[in-house]
N, CA, C and O atoms as a GROMACS GRO file, in nm:
protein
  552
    1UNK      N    1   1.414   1.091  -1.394
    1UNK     CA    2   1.418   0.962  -1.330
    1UNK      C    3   1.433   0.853  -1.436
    1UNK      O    4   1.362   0.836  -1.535
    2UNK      N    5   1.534   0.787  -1.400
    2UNK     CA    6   1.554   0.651  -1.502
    2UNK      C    7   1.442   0.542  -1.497
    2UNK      O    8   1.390   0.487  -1.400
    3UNK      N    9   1.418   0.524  -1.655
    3UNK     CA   10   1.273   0.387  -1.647
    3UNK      C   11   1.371   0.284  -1.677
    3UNK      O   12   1.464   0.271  -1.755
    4UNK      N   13   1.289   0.184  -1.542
    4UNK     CA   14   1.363   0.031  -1.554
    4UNK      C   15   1.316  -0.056  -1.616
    4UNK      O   16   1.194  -0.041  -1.617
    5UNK      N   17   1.357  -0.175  -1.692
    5UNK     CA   18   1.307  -0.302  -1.782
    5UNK      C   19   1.246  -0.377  -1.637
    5UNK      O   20   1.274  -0.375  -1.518
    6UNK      N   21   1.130  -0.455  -1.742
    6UNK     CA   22   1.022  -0.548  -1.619
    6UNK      C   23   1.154  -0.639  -1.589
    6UNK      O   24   1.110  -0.729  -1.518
    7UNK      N   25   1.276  -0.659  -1.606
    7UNK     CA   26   1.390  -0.771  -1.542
    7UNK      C   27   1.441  -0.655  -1.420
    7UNK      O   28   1.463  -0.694  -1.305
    8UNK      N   29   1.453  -0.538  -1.452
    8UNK     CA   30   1.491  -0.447  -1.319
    8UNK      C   31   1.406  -0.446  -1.222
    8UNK      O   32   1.428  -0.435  -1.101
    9UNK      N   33   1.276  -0.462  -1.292
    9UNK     CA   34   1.176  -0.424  -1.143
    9UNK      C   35   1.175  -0.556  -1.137
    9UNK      O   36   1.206  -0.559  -1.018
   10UNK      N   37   1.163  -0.689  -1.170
   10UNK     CA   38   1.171  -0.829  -1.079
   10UNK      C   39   1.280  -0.840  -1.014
   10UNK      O   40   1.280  -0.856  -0.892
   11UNK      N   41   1.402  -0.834  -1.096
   11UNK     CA   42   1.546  -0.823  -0.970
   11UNK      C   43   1.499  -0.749  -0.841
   11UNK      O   44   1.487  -0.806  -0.732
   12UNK      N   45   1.469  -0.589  -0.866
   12UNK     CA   46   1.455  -0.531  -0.730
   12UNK      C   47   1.290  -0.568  -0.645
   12UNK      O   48   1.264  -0.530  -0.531
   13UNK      N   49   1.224  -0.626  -0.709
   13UNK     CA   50   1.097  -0.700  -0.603
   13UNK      C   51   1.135  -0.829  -0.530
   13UNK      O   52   1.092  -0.855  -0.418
   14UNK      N   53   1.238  -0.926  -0.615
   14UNK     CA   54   1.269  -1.021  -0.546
   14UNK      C   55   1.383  -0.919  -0.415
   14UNK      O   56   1.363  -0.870  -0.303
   15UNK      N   57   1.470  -0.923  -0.484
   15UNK     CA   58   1.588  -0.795  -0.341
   15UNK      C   59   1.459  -0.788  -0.213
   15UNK      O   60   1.484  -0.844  -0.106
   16UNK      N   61   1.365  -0.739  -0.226
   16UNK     CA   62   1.284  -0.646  -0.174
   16UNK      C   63   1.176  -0.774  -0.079
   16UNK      O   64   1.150  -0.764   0.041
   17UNK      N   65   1.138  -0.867  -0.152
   17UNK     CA   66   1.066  -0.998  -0.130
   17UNK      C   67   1.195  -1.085  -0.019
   17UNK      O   68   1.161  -1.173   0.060
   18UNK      N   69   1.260  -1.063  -0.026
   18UNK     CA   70   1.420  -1.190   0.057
   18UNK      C   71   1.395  -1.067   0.172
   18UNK      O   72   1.338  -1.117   0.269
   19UNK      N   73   1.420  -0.920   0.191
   19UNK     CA   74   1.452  -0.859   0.317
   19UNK      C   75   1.344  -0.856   0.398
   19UNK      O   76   1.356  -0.832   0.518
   20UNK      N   77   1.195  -0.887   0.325
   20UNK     CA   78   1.126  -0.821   0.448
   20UNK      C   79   1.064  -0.998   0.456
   20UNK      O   80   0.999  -1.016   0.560
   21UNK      N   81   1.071  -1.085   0.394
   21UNK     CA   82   1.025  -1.200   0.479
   21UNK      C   83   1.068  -1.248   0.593
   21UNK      O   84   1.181  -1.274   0.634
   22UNK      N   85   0.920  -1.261   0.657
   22UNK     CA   86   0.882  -1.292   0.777
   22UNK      C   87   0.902  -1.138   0.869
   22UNK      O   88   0.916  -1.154   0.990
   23UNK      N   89   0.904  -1.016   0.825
   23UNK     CA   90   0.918  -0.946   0.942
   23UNK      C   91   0.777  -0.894   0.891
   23UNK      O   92   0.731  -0.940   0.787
   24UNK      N   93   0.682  -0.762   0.992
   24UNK     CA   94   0.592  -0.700   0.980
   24UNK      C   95   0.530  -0.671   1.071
   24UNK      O   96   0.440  -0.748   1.106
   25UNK      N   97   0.556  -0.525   1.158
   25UNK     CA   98   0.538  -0.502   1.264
   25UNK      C   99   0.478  -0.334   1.187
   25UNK      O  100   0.537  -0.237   1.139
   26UNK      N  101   0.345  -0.366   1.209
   26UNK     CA  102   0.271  -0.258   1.177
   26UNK      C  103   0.338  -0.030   1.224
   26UNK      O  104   0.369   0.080   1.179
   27UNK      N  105   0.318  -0.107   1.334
   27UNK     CA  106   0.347   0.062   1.426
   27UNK      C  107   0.535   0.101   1.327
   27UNK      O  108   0.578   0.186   1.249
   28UNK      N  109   0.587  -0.021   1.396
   28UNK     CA  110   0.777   0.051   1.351
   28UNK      C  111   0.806   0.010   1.219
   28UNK      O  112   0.902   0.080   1.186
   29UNK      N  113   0.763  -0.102   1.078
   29UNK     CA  114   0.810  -0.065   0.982
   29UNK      C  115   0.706  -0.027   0.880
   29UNK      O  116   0.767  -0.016   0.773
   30UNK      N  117   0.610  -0.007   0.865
   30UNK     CA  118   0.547   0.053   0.766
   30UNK      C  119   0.582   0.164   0.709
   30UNK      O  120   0.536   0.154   0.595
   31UNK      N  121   0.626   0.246   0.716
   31UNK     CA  122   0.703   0.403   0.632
   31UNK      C  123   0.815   0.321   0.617
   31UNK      O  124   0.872   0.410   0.555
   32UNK      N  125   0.913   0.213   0.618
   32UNK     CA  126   1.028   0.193   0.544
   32UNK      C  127   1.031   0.079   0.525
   32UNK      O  128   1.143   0.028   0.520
   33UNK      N  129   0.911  -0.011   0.507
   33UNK     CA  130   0.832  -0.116   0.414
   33UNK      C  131   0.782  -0.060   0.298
   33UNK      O  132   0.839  -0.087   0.192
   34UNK      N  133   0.675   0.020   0.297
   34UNK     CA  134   0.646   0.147   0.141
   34UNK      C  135   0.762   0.210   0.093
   34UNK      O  136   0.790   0.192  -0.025
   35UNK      N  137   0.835   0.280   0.161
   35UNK     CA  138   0.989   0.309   0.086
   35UNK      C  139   1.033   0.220   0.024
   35UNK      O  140   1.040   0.231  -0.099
   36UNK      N  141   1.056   0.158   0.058
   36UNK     CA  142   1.116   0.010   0.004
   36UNK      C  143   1.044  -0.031  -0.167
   36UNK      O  144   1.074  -0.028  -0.286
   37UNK      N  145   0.936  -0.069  -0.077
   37UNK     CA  146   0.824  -0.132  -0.240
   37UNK      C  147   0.826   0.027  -0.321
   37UNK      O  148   0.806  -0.020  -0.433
   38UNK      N  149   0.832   0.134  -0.339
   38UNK     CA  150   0.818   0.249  -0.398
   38UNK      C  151   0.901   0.227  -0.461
   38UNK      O  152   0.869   0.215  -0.579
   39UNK      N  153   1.091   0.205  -0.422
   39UNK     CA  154   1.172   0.231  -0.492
   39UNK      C  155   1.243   0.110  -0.571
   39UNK      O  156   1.351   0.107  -0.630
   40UNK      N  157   1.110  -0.026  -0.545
   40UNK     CA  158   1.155  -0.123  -0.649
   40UNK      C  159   1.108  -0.085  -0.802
   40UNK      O  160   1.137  -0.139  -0.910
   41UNK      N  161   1.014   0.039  -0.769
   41UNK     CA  162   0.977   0.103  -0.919
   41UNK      C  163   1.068   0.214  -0.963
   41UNK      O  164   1.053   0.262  -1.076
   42UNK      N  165   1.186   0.270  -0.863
   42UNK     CA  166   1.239   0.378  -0.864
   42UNK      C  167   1.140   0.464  -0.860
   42UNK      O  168   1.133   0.543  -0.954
   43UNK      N  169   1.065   0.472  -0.780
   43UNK     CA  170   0.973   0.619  -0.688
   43UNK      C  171   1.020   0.658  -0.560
   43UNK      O  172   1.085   0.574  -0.500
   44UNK      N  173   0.999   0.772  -0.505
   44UNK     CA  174   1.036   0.840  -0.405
   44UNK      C  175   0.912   0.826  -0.325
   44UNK      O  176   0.839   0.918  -0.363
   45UNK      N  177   0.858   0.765  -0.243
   45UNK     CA  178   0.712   0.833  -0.161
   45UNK      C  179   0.725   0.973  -0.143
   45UNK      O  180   0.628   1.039  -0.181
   46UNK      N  181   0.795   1.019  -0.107
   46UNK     CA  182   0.781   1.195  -0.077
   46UNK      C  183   0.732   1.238  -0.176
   46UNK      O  184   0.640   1.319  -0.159
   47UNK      N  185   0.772   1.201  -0.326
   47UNK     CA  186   0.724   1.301  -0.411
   47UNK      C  187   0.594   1.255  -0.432
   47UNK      O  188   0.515   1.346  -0.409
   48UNK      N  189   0.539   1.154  -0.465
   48UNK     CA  190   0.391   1.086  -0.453
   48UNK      C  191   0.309   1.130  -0.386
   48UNK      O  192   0.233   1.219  -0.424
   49UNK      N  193   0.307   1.061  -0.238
   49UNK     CA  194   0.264   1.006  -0.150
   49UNK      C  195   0.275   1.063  -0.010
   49UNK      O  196   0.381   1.123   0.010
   50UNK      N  197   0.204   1.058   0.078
   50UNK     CA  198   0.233   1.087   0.210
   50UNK      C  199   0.211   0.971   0.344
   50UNK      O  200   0.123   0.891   0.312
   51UNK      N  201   0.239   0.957   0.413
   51UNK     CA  202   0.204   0.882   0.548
   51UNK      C  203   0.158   0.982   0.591
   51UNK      O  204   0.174   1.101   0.563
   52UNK      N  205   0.045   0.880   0.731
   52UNK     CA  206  -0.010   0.935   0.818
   52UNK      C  207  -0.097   1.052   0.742
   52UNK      O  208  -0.112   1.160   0.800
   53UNK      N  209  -0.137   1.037   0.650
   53UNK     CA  210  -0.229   1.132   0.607
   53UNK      C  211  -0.345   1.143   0.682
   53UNK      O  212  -0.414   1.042   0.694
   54UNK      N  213  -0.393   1.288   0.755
   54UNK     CA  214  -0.457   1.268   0.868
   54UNK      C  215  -0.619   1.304   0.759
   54UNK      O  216  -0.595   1.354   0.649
   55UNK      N  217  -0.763   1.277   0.794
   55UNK     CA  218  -0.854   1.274   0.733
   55UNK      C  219  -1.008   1.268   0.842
   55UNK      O  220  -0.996   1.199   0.944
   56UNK      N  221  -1.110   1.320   0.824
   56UNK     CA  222  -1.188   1.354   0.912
   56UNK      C  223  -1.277   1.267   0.916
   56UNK      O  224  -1.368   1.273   0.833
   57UNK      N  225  -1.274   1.162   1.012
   57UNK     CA  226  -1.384   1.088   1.058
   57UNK      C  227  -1.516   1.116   1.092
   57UNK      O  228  -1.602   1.072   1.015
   58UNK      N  229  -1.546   1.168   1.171
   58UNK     CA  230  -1.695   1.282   1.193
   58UNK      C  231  -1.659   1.394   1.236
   58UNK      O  232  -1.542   1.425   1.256
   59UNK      N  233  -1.770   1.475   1.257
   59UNK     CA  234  -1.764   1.612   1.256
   59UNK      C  235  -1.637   1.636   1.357
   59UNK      O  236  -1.557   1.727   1.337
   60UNK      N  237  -1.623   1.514   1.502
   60UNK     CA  238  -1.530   1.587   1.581
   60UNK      C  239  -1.496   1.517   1.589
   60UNK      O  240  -1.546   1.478   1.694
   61UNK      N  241  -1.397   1.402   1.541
   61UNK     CA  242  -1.288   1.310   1.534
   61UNK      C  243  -1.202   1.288   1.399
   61UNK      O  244  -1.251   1.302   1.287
   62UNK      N  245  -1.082   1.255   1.422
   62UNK     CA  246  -1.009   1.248   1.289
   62UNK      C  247  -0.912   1.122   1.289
   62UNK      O  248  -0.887   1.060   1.393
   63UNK      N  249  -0.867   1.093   1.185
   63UNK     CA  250  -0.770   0.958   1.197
   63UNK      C  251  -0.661   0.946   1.087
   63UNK      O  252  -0.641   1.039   1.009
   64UNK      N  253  -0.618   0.876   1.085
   64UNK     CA  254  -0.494   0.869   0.910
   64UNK      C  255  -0.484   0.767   0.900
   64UNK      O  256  -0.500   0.669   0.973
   65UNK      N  257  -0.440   0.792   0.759
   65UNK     CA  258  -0.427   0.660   0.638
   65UNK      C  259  -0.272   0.695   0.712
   65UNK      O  260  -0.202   0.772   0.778
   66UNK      N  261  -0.296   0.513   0.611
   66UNK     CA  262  -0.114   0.453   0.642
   66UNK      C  263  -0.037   0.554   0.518
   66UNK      O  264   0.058   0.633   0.527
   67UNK      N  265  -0.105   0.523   0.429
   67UNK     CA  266   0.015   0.596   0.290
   67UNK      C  267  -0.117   0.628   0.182
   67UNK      O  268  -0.197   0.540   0.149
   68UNK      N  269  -0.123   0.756   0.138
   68UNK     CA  270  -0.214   0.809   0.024
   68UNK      C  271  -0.140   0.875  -0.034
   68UNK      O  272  -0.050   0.944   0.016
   69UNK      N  273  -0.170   0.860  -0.167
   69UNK     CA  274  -0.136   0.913  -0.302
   69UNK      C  275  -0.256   0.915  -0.332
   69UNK      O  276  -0.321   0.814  -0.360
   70UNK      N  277  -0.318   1.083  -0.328
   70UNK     CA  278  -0.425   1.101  -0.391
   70UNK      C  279  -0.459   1.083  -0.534
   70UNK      O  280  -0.383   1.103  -0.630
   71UNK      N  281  -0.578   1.045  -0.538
   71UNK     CA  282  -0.627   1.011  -0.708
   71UNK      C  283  -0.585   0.845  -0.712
   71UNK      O  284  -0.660   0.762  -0.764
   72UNK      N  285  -0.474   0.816  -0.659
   72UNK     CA  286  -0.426   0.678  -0.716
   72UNK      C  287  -0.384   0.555  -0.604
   72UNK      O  288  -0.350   0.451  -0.661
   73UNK      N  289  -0.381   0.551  -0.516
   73UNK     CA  290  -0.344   0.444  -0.428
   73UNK      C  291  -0.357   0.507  -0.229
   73UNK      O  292  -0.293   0.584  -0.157
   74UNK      N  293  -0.450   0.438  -0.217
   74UNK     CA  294  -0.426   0.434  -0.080
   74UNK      C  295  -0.421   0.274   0.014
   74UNK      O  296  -0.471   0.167  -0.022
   75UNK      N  297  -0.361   0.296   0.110
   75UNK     CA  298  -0.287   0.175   0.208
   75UNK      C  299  -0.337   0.157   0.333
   75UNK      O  300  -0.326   0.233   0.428
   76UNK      N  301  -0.384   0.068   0.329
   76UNK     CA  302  -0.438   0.017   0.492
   76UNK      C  303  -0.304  -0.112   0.527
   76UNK      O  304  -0.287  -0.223   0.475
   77UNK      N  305  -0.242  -0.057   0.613
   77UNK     CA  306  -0.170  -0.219   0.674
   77UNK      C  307  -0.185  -0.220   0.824
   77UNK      O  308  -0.219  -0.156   0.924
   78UNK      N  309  -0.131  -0.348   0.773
   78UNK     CA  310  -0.140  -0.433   0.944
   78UNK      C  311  -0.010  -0.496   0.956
   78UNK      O  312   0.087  -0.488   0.881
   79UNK      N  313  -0.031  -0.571   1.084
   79UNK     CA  314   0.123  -0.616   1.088
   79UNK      C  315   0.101  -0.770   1.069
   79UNK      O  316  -0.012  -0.812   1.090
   80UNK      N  317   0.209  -0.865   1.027
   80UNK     CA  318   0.210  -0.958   0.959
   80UNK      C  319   0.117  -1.017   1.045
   80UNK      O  320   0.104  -0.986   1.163
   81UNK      N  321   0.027  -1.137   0.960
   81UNK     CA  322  -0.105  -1.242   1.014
   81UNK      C  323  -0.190  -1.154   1.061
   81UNK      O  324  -0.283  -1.194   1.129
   82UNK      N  325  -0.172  -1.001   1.030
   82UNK     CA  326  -0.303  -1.016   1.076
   82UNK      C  327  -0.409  -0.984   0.976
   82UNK      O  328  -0.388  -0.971   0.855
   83UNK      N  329  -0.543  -0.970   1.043
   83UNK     CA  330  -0.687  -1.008   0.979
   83UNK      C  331  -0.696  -0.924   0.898
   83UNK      O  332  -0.723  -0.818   0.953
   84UNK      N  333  -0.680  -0.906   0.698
   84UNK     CA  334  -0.721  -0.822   0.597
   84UNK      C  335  -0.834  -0.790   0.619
   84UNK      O  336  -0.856  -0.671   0.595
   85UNK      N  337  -0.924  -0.851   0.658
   85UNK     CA  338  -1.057  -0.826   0.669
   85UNK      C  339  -1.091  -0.695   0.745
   85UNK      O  340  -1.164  -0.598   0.721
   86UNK      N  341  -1.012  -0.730   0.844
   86UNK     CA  342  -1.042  -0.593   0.914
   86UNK      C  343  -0.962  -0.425   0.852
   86UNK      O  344  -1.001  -0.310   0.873
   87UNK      N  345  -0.834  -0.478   0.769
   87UNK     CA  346  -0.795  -0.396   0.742
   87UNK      C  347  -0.890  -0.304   0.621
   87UNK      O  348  -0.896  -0.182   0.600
   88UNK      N  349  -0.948  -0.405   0.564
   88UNK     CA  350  -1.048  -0.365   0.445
   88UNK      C  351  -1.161  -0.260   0.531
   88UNK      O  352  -1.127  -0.142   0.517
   89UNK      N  353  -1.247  -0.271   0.590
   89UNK     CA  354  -1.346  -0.282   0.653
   89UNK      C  355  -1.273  -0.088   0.716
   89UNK      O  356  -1.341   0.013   0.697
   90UNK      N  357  -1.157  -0.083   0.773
   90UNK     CA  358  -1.131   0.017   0.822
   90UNK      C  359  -1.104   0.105   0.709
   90UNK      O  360  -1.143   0.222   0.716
   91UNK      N  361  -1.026   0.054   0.578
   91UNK     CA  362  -1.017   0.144   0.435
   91UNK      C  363  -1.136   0.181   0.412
   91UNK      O  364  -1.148   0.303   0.397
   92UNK      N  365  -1.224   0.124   0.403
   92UNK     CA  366  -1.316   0.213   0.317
   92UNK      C  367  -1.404   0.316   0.409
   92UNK      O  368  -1.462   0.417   0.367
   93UNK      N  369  -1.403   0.278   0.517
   93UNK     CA  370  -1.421   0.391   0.671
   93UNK      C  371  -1.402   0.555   0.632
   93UNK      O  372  -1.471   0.656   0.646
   94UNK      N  373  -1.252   0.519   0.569
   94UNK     CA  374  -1.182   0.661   0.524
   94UNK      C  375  -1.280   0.677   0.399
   94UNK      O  376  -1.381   0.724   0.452
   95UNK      N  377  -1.298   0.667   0.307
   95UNK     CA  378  -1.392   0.722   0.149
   95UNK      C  379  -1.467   0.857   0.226
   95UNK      O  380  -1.416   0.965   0.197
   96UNK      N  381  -1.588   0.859   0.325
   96UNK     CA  382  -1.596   0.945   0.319
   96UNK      C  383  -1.549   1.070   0.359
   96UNK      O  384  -1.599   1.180   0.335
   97UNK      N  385  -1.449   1.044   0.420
   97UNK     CA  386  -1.372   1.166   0.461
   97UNK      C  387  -1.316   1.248   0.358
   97UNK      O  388  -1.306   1.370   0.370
   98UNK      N  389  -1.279   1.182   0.256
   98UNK     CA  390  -1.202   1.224   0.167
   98UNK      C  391  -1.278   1.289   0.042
   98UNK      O  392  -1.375   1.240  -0.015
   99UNK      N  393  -1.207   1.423   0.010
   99UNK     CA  394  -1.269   1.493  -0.127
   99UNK      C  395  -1.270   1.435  -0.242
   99UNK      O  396  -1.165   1.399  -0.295
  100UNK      N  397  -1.418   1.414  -0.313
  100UNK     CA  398  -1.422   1.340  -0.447
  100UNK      C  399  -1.305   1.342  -0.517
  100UNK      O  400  -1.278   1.234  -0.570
  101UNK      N  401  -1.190   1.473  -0.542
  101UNK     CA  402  -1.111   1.498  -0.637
  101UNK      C  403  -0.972   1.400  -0.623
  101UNK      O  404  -0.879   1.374  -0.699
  102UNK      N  405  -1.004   1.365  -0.498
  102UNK     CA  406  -0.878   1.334  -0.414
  102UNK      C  407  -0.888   1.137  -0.401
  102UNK      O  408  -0.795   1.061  -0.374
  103UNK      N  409  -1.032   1.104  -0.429
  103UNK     CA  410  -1.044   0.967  -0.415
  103UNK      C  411  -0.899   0.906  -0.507
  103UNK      O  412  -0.828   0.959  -0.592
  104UNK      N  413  -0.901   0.759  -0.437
  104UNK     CA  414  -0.805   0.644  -0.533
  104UNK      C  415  -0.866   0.571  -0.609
  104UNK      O  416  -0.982   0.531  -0.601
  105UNK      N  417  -0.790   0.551  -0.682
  105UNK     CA  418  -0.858   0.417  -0.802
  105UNK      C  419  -0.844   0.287  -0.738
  105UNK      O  420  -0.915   0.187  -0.754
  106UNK      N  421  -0.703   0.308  -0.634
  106UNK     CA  422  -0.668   0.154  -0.618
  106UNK      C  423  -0.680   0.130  -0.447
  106UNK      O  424  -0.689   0.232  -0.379
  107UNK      N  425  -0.680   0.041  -0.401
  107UNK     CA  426  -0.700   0.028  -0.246
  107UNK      C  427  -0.587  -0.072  -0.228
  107UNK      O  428  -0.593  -0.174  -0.297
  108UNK      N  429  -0.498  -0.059  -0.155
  108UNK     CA  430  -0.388  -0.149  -0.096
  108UNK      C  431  -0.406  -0.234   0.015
  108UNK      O  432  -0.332  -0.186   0.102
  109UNK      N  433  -0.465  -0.337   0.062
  109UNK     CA  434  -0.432  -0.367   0.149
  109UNK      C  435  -0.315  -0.466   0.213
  109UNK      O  436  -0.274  -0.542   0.125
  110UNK      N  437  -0.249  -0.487   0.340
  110UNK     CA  438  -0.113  -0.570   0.308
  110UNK      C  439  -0.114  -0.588   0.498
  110UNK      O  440  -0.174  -0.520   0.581
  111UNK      N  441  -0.031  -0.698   0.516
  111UNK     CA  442   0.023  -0.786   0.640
  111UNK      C  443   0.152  -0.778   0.629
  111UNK      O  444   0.206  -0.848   0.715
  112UNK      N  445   0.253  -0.704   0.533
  112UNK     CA  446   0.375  -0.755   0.488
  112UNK      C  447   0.414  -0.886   0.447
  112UNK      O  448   0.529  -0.915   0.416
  113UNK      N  449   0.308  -0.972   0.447
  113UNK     CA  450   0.332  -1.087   0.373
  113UNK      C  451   0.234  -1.140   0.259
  113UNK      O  452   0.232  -1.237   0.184
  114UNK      N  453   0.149  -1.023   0.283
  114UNK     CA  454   0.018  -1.080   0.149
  114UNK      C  455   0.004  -0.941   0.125
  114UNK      O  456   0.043  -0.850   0.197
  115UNK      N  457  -0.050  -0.936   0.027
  115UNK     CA  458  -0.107  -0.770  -0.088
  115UNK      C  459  -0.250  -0.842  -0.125
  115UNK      O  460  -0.292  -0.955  -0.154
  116UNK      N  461  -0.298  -0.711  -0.106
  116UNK     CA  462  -0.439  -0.714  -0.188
  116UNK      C  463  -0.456  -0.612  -0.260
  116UNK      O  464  -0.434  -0.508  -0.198
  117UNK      N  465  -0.492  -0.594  -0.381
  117UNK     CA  466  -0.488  -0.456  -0.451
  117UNK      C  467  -0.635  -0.497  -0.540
  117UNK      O  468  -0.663  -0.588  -0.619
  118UNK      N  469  -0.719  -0.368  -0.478
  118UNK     CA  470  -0.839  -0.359  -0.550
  118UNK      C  471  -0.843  -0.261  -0.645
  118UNK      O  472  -0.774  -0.164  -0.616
  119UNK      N  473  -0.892  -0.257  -0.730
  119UNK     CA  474  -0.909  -0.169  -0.858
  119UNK      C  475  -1.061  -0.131  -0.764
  119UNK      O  476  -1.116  -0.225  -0.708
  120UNK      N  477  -1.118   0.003  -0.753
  120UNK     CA  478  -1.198   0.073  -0.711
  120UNK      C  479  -1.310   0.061  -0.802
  120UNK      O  480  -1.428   0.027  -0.785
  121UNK      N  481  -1.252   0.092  -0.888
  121UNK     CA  482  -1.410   0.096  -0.998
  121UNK      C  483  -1.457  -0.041  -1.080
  121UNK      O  484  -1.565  -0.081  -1.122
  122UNK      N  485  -1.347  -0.082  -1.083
  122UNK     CA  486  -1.446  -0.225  -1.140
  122UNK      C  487  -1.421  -0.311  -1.022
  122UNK      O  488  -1.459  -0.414  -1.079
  123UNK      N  489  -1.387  -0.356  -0.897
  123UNK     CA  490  -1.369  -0.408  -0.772
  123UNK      C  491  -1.298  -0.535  -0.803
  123UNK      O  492  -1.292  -0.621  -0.715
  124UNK      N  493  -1.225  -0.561  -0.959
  124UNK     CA  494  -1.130  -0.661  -0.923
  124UNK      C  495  -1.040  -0.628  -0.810
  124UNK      O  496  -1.011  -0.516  -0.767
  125UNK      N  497  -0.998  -0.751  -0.765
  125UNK     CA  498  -0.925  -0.784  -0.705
  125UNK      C  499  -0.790  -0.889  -0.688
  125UNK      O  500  -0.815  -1.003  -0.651
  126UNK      N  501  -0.686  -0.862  -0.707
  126UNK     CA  502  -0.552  -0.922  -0.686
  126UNK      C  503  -0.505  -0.978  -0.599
  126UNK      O  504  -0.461  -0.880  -0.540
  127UNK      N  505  -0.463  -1.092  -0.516
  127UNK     CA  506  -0.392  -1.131  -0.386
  127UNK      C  507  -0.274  -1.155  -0.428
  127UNK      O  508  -0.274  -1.215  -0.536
  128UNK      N  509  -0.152  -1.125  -0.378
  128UNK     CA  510  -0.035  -1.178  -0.435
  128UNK      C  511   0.062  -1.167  -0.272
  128UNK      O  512   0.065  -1.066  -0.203
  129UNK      N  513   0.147  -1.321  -0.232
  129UNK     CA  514   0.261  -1.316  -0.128
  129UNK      C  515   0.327  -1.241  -0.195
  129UNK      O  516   0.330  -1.186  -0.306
  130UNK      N  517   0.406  -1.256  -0.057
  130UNK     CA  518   0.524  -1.160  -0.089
  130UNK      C  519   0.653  -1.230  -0.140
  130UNK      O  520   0.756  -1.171  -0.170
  131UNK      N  521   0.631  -1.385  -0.146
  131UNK     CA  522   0.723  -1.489  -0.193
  131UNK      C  523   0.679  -1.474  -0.347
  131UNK      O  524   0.778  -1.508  -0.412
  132UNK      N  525   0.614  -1.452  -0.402
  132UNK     CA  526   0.542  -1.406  -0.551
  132UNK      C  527   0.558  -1.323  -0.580
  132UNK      O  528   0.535  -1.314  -0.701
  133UNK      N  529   0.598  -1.215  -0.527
  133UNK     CA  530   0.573  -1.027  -0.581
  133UNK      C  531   0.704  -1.076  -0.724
  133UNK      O  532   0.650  -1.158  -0.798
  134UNK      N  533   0.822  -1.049  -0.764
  134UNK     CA  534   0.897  -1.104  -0.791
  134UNK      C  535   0.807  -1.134  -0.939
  134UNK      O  536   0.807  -1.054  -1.032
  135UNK      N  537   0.739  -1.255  -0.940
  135UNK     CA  538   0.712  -1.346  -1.050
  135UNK      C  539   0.569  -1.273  -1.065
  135UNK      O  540   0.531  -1.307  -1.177
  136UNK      N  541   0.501  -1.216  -1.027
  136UNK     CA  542   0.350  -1.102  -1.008
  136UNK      C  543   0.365  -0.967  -1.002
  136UNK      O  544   0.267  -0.896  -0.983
  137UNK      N  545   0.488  -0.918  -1.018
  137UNK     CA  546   0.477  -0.764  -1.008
  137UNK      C  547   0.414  -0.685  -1.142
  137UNK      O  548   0.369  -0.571  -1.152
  138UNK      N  549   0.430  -0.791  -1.243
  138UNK     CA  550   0.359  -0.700  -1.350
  138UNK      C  551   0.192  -0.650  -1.357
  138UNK      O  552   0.152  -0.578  -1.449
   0.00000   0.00000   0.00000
């Protein structure tokens, strides 16, 4: 896989920042909203990552993440405006389902128009639009 200069990955975050403003409809584009942001790094989600990763709520119920890449990033979204709060609140719901080996470092949350990216272990936290990704992707 070819590595791109931080001017390749801002060209392709802005590209990427112009198509999806103002859209964000949770249910129909989320798997080709993450495609998208994956391959402004030149990543594949398939090889990463999965959708709908299904994960065990209690003993007799189960549910899925939007997009996990075990060890390193998991995704709670919503569809544009709506409430992070709640999207947060439902991420970390999932932790215990999931095998210690398998936890993320990073927590995604997103509206398609705002990002939140928490670092897990020290609980900074990042907000960045999506009119910014572009000039913030580093």
């Amino acid at each position: 896989m070819m590595r791109l200069t931080w001017r390749e990955i801002r060209s392709r975050a802005a590209a990427f920042a112009q198509s999806w403003e103002g859209h964000g409809y949770e249910k129909g584009e989320t798997q080709l909203f993450h495609q998208e942001s994956f391959q402004i790094f030149n990543l594949l989600v398939r090889r990463v990552a999965a959708f709908e990763e299904p994960f065990k709520k209690t003993a007799d119920t189960r549910g899925y993440i939007e997009l996990f890449w075990k060890g390193v990033l998991l995704v709670e979204q919503k569809s544009r405006d709506n409430n992070l709060g709640r999207a947060r609140e439902q991420a970390f719901y999932y932790f215990p389902g999931i095998k210690d080996t398998d936890l993320s470092k990073f927590l995604l949350l997103s509206d398609f128009q705002t990002f939140i990216l928490i670092d897990l272990k020290t609980r900074e936290e990042v907000e960045i639009s999506l009119a910014s990704l572009p000039n913030q992707i580093e």
